[in-house]
VOGU-3710 file (C-alpha; in Angstrom, 3 decimals, decimal comma):
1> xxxxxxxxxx> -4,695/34,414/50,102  -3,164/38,134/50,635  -3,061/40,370/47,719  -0,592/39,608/44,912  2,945/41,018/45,995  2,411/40,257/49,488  5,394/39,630/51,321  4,467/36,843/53,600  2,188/34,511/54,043  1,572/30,557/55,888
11> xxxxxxxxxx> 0,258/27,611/53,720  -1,424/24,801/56,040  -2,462/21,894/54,514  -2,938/18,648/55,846  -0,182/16,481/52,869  2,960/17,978/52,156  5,321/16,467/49,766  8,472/18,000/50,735  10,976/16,950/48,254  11,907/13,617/50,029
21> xxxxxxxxxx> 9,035/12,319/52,252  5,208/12,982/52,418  4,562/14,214/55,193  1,752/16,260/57,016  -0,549/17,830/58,382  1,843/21,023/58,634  2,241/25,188/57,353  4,969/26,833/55,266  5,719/29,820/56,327  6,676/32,446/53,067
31> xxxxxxxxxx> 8,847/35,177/53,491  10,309/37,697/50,791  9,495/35,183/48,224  11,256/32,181/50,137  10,212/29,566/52,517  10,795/30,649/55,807  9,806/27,997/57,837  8,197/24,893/57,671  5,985/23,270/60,979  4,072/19,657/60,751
41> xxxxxxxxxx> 1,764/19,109/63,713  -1,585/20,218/63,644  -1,792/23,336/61,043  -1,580/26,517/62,334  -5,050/28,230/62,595  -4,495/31,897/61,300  -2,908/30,472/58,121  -3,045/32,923/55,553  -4,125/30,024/53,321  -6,001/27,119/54,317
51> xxxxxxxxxx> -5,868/24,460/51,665  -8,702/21,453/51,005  -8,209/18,702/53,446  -7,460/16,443/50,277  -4,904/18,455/48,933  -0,969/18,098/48,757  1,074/20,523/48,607  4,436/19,951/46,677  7,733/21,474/45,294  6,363/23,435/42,000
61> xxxxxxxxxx> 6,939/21,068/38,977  10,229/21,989/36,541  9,382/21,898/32,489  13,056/21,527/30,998  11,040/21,190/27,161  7,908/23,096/26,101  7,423/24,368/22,859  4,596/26,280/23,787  0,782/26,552/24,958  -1,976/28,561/25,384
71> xxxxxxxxxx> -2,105/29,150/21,716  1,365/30,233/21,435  3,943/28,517/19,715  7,486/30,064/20,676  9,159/30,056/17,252  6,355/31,983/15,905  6,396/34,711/18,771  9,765/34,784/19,982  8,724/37,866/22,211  8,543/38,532/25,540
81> xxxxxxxxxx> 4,411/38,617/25,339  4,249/34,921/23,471  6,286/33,639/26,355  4,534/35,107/29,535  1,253/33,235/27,383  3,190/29,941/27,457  3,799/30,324/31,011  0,952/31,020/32,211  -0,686/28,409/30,094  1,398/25,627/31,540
91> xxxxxxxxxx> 1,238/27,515/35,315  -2,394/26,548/35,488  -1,209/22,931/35,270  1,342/23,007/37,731  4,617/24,361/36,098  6,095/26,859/38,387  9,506/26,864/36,420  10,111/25,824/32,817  12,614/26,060/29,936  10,540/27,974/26,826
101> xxxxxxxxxx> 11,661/25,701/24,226  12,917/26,936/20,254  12,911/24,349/17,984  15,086/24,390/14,728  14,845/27,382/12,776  16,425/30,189/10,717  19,059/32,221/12,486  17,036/35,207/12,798  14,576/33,884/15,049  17,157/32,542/17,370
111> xxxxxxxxxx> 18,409/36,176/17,390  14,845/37,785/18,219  14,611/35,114/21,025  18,147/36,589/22,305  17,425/39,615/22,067  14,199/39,712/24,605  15,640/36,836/26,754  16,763/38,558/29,331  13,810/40,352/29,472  11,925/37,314/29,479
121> xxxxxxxxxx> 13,829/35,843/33,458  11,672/38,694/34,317  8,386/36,588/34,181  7,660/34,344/37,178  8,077/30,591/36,122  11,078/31,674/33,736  14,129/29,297/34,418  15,993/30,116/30,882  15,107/28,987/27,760  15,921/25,239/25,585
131> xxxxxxxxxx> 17,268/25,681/22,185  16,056/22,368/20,446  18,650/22,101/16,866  19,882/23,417/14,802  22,672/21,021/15,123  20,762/17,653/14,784  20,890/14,386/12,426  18,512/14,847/9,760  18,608/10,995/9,687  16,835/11,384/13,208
141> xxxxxxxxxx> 15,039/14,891/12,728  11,379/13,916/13,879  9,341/16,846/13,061  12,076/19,554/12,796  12,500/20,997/9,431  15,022/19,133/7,223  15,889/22,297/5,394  16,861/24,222/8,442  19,269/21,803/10,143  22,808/22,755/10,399
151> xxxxxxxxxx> 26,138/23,195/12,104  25,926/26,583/13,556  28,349/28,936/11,770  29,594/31,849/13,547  26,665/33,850/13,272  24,354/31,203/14,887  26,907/30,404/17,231  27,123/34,255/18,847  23,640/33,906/19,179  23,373/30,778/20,924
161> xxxxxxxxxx> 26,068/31,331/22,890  24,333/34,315/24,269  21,721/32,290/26,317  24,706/31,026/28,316  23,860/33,559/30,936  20,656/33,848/30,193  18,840/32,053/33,232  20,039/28,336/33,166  19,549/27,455/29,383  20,062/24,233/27,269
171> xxxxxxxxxx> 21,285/23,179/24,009  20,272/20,011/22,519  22,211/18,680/19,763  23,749/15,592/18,319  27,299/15,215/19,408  28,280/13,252/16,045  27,085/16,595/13,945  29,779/18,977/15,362  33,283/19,348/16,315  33,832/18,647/19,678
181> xxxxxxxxxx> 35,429/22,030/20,057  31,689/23,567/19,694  30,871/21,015/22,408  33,762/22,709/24,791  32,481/26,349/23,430  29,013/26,146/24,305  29,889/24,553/27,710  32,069/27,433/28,226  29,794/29,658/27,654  27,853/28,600/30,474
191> xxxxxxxxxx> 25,209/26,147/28,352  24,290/22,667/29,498  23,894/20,163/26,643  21,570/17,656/25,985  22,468/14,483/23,387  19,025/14,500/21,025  18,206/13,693/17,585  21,132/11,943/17,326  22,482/8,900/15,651  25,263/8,614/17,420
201> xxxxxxxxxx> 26,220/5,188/18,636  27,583/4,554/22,561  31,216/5,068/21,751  30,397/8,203/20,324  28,339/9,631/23,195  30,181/8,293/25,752  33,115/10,442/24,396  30,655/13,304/24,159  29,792/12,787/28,041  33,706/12,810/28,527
211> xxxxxxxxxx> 33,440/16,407/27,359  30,869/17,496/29,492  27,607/16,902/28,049  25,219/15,745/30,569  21,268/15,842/29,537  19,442/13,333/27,176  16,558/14,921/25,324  13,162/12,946/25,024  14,596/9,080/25,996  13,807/6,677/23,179
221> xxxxxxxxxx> 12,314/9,346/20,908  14,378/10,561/17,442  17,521/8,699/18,567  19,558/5,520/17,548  18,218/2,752/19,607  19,474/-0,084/22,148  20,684/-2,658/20,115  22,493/-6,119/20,598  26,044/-5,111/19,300  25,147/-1,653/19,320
231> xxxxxxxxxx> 23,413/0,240/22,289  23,145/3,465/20,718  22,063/6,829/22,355  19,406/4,755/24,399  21,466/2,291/25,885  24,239/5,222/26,490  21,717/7,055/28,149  20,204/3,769/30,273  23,968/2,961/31,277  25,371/5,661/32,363
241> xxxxxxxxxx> 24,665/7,303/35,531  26,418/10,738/34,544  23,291/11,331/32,179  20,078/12,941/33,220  17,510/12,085/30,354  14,111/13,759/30,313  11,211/11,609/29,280  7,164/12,533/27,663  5,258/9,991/29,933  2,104/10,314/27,863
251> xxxxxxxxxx> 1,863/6,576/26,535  2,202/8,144/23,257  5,803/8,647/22,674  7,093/5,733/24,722  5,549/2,581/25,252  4,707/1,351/29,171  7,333/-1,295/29,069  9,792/1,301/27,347  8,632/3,732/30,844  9,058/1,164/33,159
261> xxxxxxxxxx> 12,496/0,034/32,022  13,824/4,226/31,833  12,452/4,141/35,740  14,333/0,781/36,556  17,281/2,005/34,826  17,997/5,489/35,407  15,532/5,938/38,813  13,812/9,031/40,140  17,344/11,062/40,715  17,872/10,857/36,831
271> xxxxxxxxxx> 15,155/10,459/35,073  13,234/13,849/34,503  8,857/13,976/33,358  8,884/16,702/30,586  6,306/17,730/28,150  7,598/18,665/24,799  3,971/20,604/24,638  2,545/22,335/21,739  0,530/25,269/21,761  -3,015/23,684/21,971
281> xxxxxxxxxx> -2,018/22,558/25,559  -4,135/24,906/27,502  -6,869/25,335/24,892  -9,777/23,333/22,764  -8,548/23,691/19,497  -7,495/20,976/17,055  -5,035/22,223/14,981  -2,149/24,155/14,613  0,762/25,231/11,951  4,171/24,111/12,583
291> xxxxxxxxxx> 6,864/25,784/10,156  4,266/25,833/7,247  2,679/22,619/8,058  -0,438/21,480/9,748  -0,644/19,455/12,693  -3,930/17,916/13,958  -4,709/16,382/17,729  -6,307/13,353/17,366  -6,999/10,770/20,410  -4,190/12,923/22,752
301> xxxxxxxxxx> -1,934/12,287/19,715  -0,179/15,628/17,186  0,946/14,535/14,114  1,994/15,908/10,669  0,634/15,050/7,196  3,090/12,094/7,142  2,034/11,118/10,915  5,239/11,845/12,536  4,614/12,789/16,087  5,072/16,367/16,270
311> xxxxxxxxxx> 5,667/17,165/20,631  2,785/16,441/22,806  -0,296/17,521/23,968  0,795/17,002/27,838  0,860/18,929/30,473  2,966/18,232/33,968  0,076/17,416/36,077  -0,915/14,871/33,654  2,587/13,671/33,397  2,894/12,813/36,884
321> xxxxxxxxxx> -0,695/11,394/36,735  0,714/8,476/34,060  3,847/8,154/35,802  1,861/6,579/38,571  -0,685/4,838/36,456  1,159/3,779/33,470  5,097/3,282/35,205  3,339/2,240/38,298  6,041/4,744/40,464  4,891/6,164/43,703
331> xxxxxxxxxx> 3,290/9,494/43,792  6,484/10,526/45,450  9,062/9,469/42,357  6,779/10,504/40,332  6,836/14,294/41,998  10,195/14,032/42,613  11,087/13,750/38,717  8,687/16,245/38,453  10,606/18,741/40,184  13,620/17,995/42,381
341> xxxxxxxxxx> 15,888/15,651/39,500  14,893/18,773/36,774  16,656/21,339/39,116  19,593/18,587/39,853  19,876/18,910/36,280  19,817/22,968/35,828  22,428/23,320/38,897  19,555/24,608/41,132  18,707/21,642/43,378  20,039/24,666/46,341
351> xxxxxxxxxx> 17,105/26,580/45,365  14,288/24,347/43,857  12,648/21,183/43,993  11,931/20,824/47,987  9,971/22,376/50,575  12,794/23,437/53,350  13,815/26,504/54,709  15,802/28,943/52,244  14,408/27,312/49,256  12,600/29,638/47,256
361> xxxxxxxxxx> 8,292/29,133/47,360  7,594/27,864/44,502  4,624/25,279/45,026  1,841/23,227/43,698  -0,970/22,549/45,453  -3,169/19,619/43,910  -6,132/16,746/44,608  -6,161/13,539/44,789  -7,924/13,353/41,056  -4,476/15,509/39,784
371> xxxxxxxxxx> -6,411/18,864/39,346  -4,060/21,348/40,449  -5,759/23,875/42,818  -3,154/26,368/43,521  0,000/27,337/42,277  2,756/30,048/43,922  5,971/31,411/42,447  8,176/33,447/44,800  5,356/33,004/47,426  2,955/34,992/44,717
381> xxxxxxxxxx> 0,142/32,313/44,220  -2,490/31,502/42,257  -5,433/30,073/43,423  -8,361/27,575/41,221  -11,746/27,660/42,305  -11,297/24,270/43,455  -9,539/25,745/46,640  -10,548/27,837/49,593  -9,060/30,456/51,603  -8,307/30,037/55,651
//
């Protein structure tokens, strides 16, 4: 490709997922950092980039939840250099745009993540950021720590409030924990929320979707379940069509059946691959501390010393590898809840998730065994060995 920076450039490649349709063979042309153009025919010979004939090229894949990688875990560096190692960690995989994710913690840390997040929308693949707690159900707090969960007092609340223009940030939280005034404040502020760790039953959220919340946060996973006289958070968020719910398709965390009934309920327009990741996604090691307590990888699978699951060890390439194998979607569902439902979701489906004029260039570029090959953000790419130039 042309040196980093450059300010235009034409991708040919012979598949091109475009958001809606594959199609192909064809070139985007990049301009300024946005797609300028896009031609299917034969591929344009003086292509700046030539990709391998097996390759698709695709709308860069949208992270709404990751906790961390490369060895970084964002609650323990809450600075602008643990979060460009996140990124880049889950770049190499195909993330182009993702949500650094904070998971409950003292009120401090929330503040030194504030206080560099602007900073951090400065590092391409930066969306905004996820703020996981603290306002959960400790009845439903998976691997958060008990002793830090809490309705936000005034000091937590000017804090979180702060990421409301802060890139396009979410708060997950469970609705039956607060007042619904702190449901209206944080909305106000320019925060979308996100139902999780809840216990709520349907009544309860369906009030709370009233208000304006609209996200569910890991379907199935540390919430009250679908019940016969009671359908919970899960049959809330399988019902109603208002709610986007993200889901970690790693076999692990939801059962195929459990998969295949999210995808036959809520479709590909609602239903949103994320990763929760950890920070050994991206690296070899085993182990890691969480909050003062260990966490081991065993068979794909992170658990505590009591075996609660504790995120996942998934990236989005992978995710949209089991979506096919395990849900049995189409390659094309499966990218387009990879990428196009996630910026529905974050108010940026103008700007993200397809591969049309205006939109701005950020693209994956993978084979047919899911290795990603090349990866662009603003039309500034990165290139695997796997791939070649034109």
């Amino acid at each position: 490709m042309g040196p980093a920076g450059s300010s235009s450039l034409t991708i040919a490649a012979q598949h091109i997922f475009d958001g809606a349709e594959m199609r192909g063979p064809g070139s985007v042309r990049i301009s300024q950092g946005r797609i300028e153009g896009v031609t299917f025919g034969e591929a344009e010979g003086r292509a700046s980039i030539r990709l391998p004939a097996d390759a698709i090229l695709a709308p860069g894949f949208i992270d709404i939840q990751v906790n961390g990688g490369g060895g970084v875990l964002l609650n323990d560096q809450p600075t602008e250099a643990g979060v460009r190692c996140i990124v880049e960690a889950h770049r190499k995989a195909g993330t182009t745009g993702c949500l650094p994710t904070l998971i409950t913690d003292r009120s401090e840390v929330i503040e030194r993540l504030a206080a560099v997040a602007q900073a951090c929308l400065k590092i391409p693949g930066v969306l905004g950021f996820h703020l996981e707690g603290p306002a959960l159900n400790r009845s439903r707090k998976g691997i958060h720590p008990e002793a830090e969960i809490r309705v936000p007092d005034g000091r937590d609340l000017a804090a979180i409030k702060s990421f409301g223009d802060r890139g396009r940030s979410i708060v997950t939280l469970a609705p039956e924990c607060v007042p619904a005034s702190m449901i209206d404040e944080l909305i106000g502020a320019g925060l979308r929320i996100a139902a999780g760790h809840s216990d709520a039953n349907a009544a309860e959220i369906g009030q709370a979707v009233d208000r304006g919340i609209s996200g569910v946060t890991h379907l199935f996973n540390a919430m009250s379940q679908l019940n016969a006289r009671e359908p919970g958070l899960v049959g809330a968020a399988l019902g109603d069509d208002r709610l986007f719910a993200g889901i970690i398709c790693d076999g692990i965390h939801v059962d195929r059946a459990g998969l295949r009934v999210a995808f036959r309920c809520k479709g590909r327009d609602r239903l949103m691959l994320v990763t929760d990741a950890m920070p050994l996604a991206g690296t070899n090691r085993r182990q890691f501390m969480l909050q003062g307590r260990q966490i081991t990888l065993h068979e794909n699978r992170l658990t505590g010393p009591d075996g609660t699951l504790a995120g996942a060890h998934l990236t989005m390439i992978e995710a949209v590898r089991n979506a096919v194998a395990l849900v049995g979607t189409s390659l094309v569902d499966a990218l387009i809840m990879a990428s196009r439902t996630s910026a529905a979701f974050l108010g940026l489906e103008s700007e993200l998730g397809r591969i049309a004029p205006g939109y701005r260039a950020d693209l994956v570029a993978f084979n047919p065994n899911f290795e990603v090959v090349g990866t662009w953000i603003g039309g500034v790419g990165s290139m695997s060995e796997a791939s070649h130039r034109g």
